[in-house]
C-alpha positions in Angstrom: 21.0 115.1 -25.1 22.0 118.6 -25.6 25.5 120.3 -27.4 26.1 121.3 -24.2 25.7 118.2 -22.0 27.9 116.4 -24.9 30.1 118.9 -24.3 30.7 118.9 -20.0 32.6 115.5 -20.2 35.7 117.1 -22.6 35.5 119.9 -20.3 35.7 117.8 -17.2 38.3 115.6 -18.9 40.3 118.8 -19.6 40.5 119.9 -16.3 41.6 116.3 -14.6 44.5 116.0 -17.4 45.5 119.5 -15.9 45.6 118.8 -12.4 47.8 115.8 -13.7 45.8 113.2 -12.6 46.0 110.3 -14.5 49.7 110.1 -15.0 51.0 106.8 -13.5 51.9 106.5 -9.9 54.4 103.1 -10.3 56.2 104.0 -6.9 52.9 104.2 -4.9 51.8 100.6 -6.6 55.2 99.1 -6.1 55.0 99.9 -2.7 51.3 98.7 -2.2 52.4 94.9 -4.0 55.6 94.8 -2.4 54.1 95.1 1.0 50.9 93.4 0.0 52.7 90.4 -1.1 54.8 90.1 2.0 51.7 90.0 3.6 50.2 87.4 2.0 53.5 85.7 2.2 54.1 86.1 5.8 50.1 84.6 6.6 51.1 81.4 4.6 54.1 80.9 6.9 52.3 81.3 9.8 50.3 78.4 8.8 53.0 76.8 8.2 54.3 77.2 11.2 50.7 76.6 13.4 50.2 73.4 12.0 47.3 71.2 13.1 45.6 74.1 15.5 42.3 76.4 16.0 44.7 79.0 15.6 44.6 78.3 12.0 41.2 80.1 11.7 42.9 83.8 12.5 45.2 82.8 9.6 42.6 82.2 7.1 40.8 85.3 8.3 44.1 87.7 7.9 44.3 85.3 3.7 40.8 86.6 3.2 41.6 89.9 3.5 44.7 90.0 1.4 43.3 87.9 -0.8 40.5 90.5 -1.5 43.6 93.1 -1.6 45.3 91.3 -4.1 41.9 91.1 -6.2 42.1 95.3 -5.4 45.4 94.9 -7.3 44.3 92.7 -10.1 41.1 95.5 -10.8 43.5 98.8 -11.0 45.6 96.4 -13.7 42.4 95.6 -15.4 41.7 99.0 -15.9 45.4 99.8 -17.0 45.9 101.8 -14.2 49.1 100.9 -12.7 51.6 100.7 -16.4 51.4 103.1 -18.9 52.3 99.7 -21.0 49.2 97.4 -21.5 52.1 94.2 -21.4 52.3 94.8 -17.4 49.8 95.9 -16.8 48.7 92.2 -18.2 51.7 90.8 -16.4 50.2 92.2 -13.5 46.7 91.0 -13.7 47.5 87.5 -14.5 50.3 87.1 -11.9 46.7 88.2 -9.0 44.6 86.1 -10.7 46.9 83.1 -11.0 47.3 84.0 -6.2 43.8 84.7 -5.7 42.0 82.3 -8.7 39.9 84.5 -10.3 40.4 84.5 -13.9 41.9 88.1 -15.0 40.3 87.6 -19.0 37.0 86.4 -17.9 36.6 89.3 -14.9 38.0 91.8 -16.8 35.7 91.8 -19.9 32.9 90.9 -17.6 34.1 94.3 -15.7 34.2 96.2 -18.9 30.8 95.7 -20.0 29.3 96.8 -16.7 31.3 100.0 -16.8 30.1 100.6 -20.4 26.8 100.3 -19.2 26.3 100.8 -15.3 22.8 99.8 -13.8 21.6 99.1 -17.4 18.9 96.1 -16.5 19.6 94.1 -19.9 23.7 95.4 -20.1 25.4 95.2 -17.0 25.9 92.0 -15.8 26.3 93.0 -12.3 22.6 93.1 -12.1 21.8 90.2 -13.7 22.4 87.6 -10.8 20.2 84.5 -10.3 19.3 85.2 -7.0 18.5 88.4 -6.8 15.8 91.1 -8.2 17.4 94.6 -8.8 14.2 95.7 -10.7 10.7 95.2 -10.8 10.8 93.1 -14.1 13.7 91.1 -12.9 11.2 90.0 -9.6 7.6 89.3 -11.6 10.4 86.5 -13.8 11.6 84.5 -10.6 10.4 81.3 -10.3 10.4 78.3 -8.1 13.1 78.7 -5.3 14.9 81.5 -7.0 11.5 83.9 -6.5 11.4 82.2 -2.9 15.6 83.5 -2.3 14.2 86.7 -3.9 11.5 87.5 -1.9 13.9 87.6 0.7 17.1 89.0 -0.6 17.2 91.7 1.8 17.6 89.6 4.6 19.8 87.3 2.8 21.8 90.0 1.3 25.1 89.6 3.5 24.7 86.0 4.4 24.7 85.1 0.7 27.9 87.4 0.3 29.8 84.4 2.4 29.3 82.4 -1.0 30.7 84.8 -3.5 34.2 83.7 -3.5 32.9 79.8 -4.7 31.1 81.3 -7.1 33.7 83.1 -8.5 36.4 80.5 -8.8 33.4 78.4 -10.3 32.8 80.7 -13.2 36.7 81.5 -13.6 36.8 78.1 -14.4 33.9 77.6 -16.4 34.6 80.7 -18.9 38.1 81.4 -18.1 39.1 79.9 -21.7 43.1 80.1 -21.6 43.3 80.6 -18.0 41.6 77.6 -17.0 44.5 75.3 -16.5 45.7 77.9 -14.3 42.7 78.6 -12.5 42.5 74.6 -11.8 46.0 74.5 -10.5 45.4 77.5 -8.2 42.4 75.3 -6.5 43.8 71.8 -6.5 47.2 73.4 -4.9 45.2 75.4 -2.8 43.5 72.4 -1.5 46.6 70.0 -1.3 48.6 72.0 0.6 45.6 72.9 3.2 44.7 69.1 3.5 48.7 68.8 3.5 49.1 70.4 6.5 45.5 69.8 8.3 43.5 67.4 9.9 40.7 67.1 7.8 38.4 68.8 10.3 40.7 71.7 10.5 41.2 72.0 6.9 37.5 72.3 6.1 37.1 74.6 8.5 40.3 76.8 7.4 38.5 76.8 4.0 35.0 77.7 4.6 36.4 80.8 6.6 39.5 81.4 4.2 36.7 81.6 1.3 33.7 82.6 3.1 35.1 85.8 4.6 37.1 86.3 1.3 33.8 86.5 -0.7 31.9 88.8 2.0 34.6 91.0 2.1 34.6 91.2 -2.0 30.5 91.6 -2.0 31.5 94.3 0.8 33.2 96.4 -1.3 31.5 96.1 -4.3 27.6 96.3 -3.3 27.9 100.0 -2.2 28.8 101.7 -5.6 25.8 100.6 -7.4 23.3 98.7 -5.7 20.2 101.2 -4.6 21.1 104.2 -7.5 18.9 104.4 -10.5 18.8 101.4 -12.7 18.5 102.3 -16.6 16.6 100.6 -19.4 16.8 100.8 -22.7 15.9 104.0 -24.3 17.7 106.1 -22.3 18.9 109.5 -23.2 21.5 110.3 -20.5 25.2 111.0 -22.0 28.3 109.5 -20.4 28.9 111.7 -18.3 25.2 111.7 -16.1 25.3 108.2 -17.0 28.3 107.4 -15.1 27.8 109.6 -12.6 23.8 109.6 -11.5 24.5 105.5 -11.5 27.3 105.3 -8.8 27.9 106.2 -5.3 30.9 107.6 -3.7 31.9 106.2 0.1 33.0 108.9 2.6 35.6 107.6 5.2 39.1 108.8 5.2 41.9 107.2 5.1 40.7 104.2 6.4 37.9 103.6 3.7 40.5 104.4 1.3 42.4 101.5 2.3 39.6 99.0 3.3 37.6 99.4 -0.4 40.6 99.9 -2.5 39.8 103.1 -3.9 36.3 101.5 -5.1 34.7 104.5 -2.7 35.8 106.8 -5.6 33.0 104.9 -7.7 31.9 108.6 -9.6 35.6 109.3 -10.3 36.4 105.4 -11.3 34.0 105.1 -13.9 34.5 108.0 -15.5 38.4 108.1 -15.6 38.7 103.9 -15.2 42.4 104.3 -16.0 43.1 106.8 -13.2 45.6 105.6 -10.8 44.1 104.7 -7.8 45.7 107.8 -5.2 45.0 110.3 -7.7 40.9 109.3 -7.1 40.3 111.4 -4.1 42.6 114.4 -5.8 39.6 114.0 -8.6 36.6 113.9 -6.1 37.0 117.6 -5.7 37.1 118.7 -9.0 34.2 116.3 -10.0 32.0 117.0 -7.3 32.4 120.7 -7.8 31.8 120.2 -11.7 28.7 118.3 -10.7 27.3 121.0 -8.3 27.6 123.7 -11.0 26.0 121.9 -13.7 22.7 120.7 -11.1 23.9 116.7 -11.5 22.8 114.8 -8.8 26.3 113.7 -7.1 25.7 110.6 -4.6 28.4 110.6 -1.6 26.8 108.8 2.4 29.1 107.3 4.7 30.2 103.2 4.5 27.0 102.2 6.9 24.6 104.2 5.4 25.5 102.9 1.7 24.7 99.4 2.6 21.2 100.6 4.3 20.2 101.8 1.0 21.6 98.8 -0.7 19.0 96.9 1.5 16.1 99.2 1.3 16.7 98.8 -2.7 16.5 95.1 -2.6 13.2 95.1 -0.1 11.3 97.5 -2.3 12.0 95.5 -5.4 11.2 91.9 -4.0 9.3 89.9 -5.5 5.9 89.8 -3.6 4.9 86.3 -2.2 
């Protein structure tokens, strides 16, 4: 790593303090719980209200999706983004985790170390799951019915993404240390009041698409930032600033991918300002992507569809072969 390449990031940091960009934007989050909560709020009524009915399924699909924005909410606290005090900003992340049951200590140091080291094969946990093979060397060490899922991953990409949300209540549990009483009461509530109120046939059924969509929508919106960009090993010489950036991907999309990926489309910009508020991310893109183009760093940016194609085309040319 040169001077100069040690150098570009205290440039580039200069020029985002300048523009103003990471000062707090509390009215813009206010607004987003407030009316995110009333959401929420308002979709637990309803069911309320249906009672014993089909109907019910609508309801758990209109949960999943606030549930995922609430877990949008719980990430920008995470990352400090939303208090310029770390106590609410905690306030904050524990009050989402205790609604959605995802432990904020476990996710958030979890989330830490992948943004220390994105893509890293032996670092970031993100690509260090069971059942999939994001390298070479992560396919030749599957075994058994893991290699057999593996071999396959790009087919069973999405359809696996309909079990993410079990699996992360089942690790908040398991390594959620303080939290875990809460994250118990969050499921055995959850489940009382949905039995509570349903048949059992319509209860099971509210569940599996409450959590099932919940957990595609999640693996939705995080597979396009990383999945298909270079994946690192040790060794590697690339300073922060290439290292954040030629490891993410940004998600064209407007206003409307803004909303539906909770500001995760500005993946460059998020990992290398992770406190920046989330409105002030697409304010960034311009200045980063412009830095980017005059230095000759690669600077990854496809629309929503096409990000998920290369996610897929990743996981097919890594399989392991059977």
């Amino acid at each position: 790593m040169t001077l100069r390449q040690a150098s570009d990031f205290a440039q580039l940091s200069t020029e985002i303090k300048q523009a103003g960009l990471l000062a707090r934007r509390r009215g813009y989050y206010i607004a987003r719980i407030t009316a995110n909560l009333v959401v929420y709020a308002g979709a637990w009524v309803a069911f309320a209200l249906l009672g014993d009915s089909w109907w019910q399924l609508a309801v758990a699909v209109v949960l999943a999706i606030m549930t995922t924005q609430l877990a949008f909410i719980g990430h920008d606290a995470g990352h400090k983004q939303i208090f310029a005090a770390k106590r609410w900003n905690l306030v904050a992340g524990y009050v989402h985790s205790g609604l959605i049951g995802v432990s904020h200590d476990w996710w958030v140091s979890k989330h830490n170390r992948h943004h220390a080291n994105p893509n890293h094969e032996d670092e970031d946990p993100d690509v260090d799951i069971s059942v999939l093979a994001f390298t070479q060397k992560q396919a030749a060490a599957k075994n058994g019915a893991l290699r057999w899922i593996a071999a396959r991953q790009a087919y069973l990409f999405f359809p696996l993404l309909f079990l993410e949300g079990y699996a992360l209540h089942w690790h908040s549990i398991r390594h959620s240390g303080r939290e875990r009483y809460l994250m118990i009461a969050n499921v055995v509530v959850y489940l009382g009041v949905v039995f509570w109120v349903l048949s059992p046939v319509y209860a099971v059924a509210f569940v599996l698409v409450h959590q099932g969509v919940w957990g595609f929508y999640m693996g939705c919106s995080f597979a396009p930032n990383h999945k298909g960009m270079p994946v690192l090993s040790a060794g590697h010489t690339l300073d922060f600033l290439r290292k954040q950036v030629l490891t993410s991907r940004n998600v064209r999309g407007g206003w409307f991918v803004d909303l539906l990926l909770g500001g995760l489309n500005y993946q460059i910009e998020h990992h290398l300002f992770p406190s920046m508020p989330r409105p002030a991310l697409k304010h960034a893109q311009l200045i980063v992507s412009e830095f980017c183009r005059q230095r000759g760093i690669s600077y990854a940016q496809c629309g929503l569809f096409r990000s998920y194609g290369y996610v897929l085309e990743h996981l097919h040319e890594v399989r392991p072969k059977v």
